[in-house]
C-alpha positions as CSV (number, residue, x, y, z in Angstrom):
1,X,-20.7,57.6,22.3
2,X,-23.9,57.5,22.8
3,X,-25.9,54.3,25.2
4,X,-27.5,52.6,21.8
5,X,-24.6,52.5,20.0
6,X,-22.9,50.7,23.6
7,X,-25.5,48.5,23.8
8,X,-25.5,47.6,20.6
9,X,-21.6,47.2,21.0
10,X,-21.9,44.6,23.8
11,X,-24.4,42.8,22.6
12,X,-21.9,42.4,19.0
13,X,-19.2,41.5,21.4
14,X,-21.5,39.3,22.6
15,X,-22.2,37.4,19.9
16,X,-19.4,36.9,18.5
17,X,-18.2,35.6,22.0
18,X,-20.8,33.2,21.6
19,X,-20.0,32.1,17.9
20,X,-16.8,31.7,18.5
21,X,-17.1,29.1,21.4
22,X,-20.2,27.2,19.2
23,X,-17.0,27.0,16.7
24,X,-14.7,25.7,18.8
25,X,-17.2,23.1,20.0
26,X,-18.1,22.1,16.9
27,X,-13.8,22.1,15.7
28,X,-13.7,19.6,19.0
29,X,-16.6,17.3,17.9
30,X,-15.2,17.2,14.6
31,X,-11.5,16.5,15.9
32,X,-12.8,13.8,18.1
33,X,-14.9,12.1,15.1
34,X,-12.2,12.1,13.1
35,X,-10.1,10.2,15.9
36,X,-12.9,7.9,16.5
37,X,-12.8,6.9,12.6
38,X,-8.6,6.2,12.1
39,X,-7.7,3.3,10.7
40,X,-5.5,1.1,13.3
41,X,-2.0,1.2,12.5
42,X,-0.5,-1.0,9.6
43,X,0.9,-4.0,11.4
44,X,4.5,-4.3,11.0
45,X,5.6,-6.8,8.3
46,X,7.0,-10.3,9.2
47,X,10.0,-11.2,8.3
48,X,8.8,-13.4,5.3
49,X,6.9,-11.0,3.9
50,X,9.5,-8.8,3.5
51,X,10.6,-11.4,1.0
52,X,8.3,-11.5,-1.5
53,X,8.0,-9.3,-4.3
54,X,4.9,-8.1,-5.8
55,X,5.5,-7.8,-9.5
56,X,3.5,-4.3,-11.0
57,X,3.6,-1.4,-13.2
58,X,7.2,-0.7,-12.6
59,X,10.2,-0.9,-14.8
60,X,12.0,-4.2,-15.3
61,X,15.0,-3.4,-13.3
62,X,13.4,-1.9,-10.1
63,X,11.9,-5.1,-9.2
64,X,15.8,-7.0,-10.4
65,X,17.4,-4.8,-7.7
66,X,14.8,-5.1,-5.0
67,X,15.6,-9.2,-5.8
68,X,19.2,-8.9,-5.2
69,X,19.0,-6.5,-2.5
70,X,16.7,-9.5,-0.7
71,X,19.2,-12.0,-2.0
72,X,22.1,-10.8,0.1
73,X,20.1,-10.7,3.2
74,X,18.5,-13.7,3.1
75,X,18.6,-17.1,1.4
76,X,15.6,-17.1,-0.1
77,X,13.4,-14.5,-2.8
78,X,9.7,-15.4,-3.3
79,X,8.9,-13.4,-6.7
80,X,5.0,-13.2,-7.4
81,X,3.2,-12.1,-10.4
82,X,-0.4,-12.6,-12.2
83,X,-1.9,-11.6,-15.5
84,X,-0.1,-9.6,-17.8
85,X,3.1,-9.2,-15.1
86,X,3.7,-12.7,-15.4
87,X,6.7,-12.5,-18.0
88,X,7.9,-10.0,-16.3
89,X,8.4,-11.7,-13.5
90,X,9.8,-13.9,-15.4
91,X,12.5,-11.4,-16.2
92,X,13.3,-10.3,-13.3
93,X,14.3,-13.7,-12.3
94,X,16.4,-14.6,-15.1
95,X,17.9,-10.8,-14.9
96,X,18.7,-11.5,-11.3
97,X,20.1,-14.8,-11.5
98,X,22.1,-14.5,-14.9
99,X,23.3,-10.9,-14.7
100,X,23.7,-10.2,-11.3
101,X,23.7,-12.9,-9.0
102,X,25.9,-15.8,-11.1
103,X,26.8,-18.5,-10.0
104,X,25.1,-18.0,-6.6
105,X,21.4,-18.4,-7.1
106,X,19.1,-20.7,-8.5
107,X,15.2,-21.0,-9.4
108,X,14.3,-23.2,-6.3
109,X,10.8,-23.8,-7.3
110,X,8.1,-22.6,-9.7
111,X,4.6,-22.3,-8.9
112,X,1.8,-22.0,-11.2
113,X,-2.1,-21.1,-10.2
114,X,-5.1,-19.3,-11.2
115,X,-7.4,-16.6,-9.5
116,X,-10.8,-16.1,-9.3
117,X,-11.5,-12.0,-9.3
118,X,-14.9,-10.4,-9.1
119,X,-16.5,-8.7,-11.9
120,X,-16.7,-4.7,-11.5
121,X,-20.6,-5.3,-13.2
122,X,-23.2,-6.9,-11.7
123,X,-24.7,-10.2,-12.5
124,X,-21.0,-11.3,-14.5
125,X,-19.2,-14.3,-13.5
126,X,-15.9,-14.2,-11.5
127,X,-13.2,-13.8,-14.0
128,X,-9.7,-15.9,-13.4
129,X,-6.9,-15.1,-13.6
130,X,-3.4,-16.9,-14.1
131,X,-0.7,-16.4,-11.3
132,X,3.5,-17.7,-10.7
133,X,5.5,-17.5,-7.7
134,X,9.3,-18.2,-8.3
135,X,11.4,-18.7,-5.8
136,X,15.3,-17.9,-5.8
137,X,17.5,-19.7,-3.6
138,X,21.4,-19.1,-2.8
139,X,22.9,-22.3,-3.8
């Protein structure tokens, strides 16, 4: 080999010596930005929360056997709705406590409220909407 074509191995080496460690300072600064910016953990959920069901999108019965589930741990099941999900919370109460749970629970108390939610466009009023919270109780 001739000296030029040496030299102008080296200095390739060199370079890519040097890219590499301006990548691996840049992979650093990126890991430790992306550390910096986590979220802090999800706090763990009380005890009471773990009671109350959020009525959704789901099917009927998934919410009926989360109920009962709660029901034979505790004495108390705080089912919560609003909008369009409130008959089917009312369902899953009635489900719970007729089909599953007879003789053993009852509706302990029925509350009835209404939300204000923003509006997704600027300039509109706060829309409201309706909300329930049953509760179940073992008798």
């Amino acid at each position: 080999m001739s000296k030029k074509k040496t030299v102008k191995k080296k200095e390739a080496v060199e370079k890519e010596t040097v890219e590499e460690v301006v990548e691996e300072e840049a992979e650093e600064e990126v890991v430790e930005k992306v550390k910096e910016k986590k979220k802090p953990a999800p706090q763990a959920r009380t005890e009471e929360q773990r009671q109350i069901i959020y009525i959704g999108k789901k099917n009927t019965i998934s919410y009926v056997l989360v109920a009962v589930t709660i029901l034979n741990k505790h004495d108390s099941c705080n089912i919560q709705a609003r909008g369009r999900q409130i008959s089917k919370a009312v369902d899953v109460a009635e489900i719970a406590r007729r089909k599953f749970l007879q003789d053993m629970v009852e509706v302990s108390t029925v509350n009835i409220g209404s939300e204000d939610i923003a509006s997704d466009v600027e300039g509109m009023p706060p829309k409201t909407v309706s909300t329930v919270e049953i509760i179940l109780k073992k008798k």
